[in-house]
C-alpha positions in Angstrom: 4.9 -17.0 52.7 2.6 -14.5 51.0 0.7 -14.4 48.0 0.8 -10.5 47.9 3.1 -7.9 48.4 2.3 -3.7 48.6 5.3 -1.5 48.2 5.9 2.6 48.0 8.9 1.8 45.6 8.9 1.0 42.0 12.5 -0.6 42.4 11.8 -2.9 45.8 8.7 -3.9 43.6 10.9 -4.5 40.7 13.4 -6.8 43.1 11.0 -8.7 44.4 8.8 -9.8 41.6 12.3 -10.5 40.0 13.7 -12.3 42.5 11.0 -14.2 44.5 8.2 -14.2 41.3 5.4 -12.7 44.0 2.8 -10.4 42.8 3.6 -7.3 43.9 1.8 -3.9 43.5 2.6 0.2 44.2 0.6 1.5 47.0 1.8 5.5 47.5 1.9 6.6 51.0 -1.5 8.3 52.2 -3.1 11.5 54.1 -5.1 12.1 56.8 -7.9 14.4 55.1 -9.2 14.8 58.7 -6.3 15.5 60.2 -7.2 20.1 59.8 -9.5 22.0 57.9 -9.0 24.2 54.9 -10.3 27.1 57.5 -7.6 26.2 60.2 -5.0 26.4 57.5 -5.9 28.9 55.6 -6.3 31.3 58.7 -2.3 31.1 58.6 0.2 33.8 58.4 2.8 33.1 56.2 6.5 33.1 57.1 8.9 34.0 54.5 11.4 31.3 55.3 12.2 28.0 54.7 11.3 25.4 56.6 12.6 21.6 57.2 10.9 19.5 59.5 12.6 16.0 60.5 15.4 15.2 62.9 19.3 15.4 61.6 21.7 13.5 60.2 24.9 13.9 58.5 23.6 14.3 55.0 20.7 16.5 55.7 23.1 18.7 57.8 25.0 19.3 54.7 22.5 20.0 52.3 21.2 22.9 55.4 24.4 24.3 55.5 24.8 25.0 52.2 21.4 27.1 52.3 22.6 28.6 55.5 25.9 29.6 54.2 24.5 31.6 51.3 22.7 33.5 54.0 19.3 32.0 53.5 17.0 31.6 56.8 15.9 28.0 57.6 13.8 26.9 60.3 15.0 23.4 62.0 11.8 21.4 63.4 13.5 18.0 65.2 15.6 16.9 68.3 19.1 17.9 68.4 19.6 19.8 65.5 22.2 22.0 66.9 24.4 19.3 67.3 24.4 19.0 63.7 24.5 23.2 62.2 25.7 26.4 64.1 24.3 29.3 61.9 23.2 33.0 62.7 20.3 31.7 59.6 19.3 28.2 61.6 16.5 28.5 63.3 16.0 25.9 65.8 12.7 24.2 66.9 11.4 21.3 69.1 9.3 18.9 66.9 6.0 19.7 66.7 2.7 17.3 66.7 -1.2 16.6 65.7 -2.5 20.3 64.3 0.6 21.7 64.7 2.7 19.9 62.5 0.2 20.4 59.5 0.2 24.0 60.8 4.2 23.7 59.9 4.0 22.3 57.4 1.5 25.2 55.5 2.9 28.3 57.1 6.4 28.5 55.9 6.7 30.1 52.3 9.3 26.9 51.1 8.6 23.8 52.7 11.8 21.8 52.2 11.9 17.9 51.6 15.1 15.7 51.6 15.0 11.8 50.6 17.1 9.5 52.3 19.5 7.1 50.6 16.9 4.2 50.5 14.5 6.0 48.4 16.1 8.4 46.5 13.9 8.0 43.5 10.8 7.3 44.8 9.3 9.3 47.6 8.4 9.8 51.2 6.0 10.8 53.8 6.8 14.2 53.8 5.9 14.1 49.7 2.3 13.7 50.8 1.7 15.5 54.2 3.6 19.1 52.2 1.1 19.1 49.5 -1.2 17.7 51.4 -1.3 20.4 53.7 -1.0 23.0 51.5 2.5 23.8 51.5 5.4 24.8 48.7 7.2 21.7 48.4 10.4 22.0 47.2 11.7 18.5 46.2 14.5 16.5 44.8 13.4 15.5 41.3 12.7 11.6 41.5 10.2 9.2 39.4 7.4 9.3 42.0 7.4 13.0 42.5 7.7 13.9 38.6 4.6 10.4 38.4 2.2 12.3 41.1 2.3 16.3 40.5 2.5 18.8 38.1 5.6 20.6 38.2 5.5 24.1 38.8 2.1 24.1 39.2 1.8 21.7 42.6 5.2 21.1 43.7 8.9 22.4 43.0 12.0 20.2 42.4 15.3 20.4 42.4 18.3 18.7 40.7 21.1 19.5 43.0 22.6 21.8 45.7 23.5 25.0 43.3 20.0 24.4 42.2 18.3 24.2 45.5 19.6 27.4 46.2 18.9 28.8 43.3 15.4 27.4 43.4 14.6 28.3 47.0 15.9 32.0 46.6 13.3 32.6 43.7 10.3 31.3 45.5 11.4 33.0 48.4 11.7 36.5 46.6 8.6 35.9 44.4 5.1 37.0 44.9 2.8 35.5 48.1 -0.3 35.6 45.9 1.7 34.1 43.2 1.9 31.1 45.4 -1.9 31.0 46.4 -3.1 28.8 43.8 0.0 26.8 44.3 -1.0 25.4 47.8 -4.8 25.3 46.7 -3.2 23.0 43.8 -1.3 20.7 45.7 -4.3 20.3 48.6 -7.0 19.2 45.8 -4.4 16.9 44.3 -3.9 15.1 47.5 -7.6 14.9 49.0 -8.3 13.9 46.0 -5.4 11.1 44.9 -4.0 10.3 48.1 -6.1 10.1 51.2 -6.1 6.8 53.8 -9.7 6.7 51.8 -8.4 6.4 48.7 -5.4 4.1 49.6 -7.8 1.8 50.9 -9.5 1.6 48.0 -7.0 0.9 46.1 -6.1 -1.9 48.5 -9.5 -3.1 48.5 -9.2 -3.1 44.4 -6.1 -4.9 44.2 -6.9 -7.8 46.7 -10.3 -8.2 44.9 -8.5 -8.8 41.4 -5.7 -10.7 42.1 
């Protein structure tokens, strides 16, 4: 029924140029460069804690517990979490919206994000808003996030749970300032890569060529 398809994923574009012979093209999800201002978030405090905003389910629960367990303080922003982990080190939040989710998403000194099954190697929303806002993202190592930043220099990966907690304990013990040019990175990279602006664009670009 359509001539053109626009996917996040490399393998659901891979599937259906395969399978239904369509045109199809990668189009990365996108930030709102208006949403705050560098002054708003850089007026922040910082909060020496991880921090993992999204609601529960059974397989983030688990990958929380095993941070909480080896004693390490995470801040829970979603409904219901305590259903889902009981910890002296879980700290429980409502969600939070418009300025204030941003504001989240800045402040805390290890912004934690955790694909689902559908898109374990690609990415999410979360891989845009963290950098975009200025946050330390700490991600699981996939195509898309290795394709979009520079490691160690925008964003942080990790393989699996023993190195999660070995990654999250070292940014959490090293240096704030260390850390500065970090979230200053992964901002510019974003406003300038990944804006609504620029996805538009490349929408724009696409639907004109094809």
């Amino acid at each position: 029924m359509y001539d053109l398809h626009l996917t996040y994923d490399e393998w659901v574009k891979e599937k259906i140029e395969r399978e239904y012979n369509i045109q199809t093209e990668l189009l990365p999800f996108g930030f709102d460069d208006a949403a705050i201002s560098d002054e708003d978030l850089d007026a922040l405090d910082e909060v020496n804690a991880v921090c993992f905003l999204g609601n529960p389910d059974k397989y983030r629960a688990t990958i929380i517990q095993k941070l909480v367990d080896q004693q390490i303080e995470v801040h829970l922003y979603g409904n219901d979490w305590q259903k889902f982990v009981n910890h002296r080190c879980a700290i429980i939040h409502q969600p939070v919206y418009g300025q204030d989710f941003y504001k989240t998403l800045r402040k805390y000194r290890v912004q934690l994000n955790i694909m689902r099954a559908h898109n374990l190697n690609s990415h999410n929303m979360r891989s845009i808003e963290i950098p975009g806002a200025g946050g330390v993202m700490l991600a699981p190592k996939t195509a898309d996030h290795l394709s979009f930043f520079e490691l160690g220099e925008e964003i942080f990966i990790y393989e699996d749970t023993e190195n999660l907690i070995n990654e999250t304990q070292r940014l959490l013990n090293q240096d704030k300032s260390a850390l500065e040019q970090i979230r200053k990175s992964a901002r510019a990279k974003v406003l300038k890569e990944f804006t609504y602006k620029v996805q538009t664009k490349r929408i724009l670009s696409i639907v004109n060529g094809a």
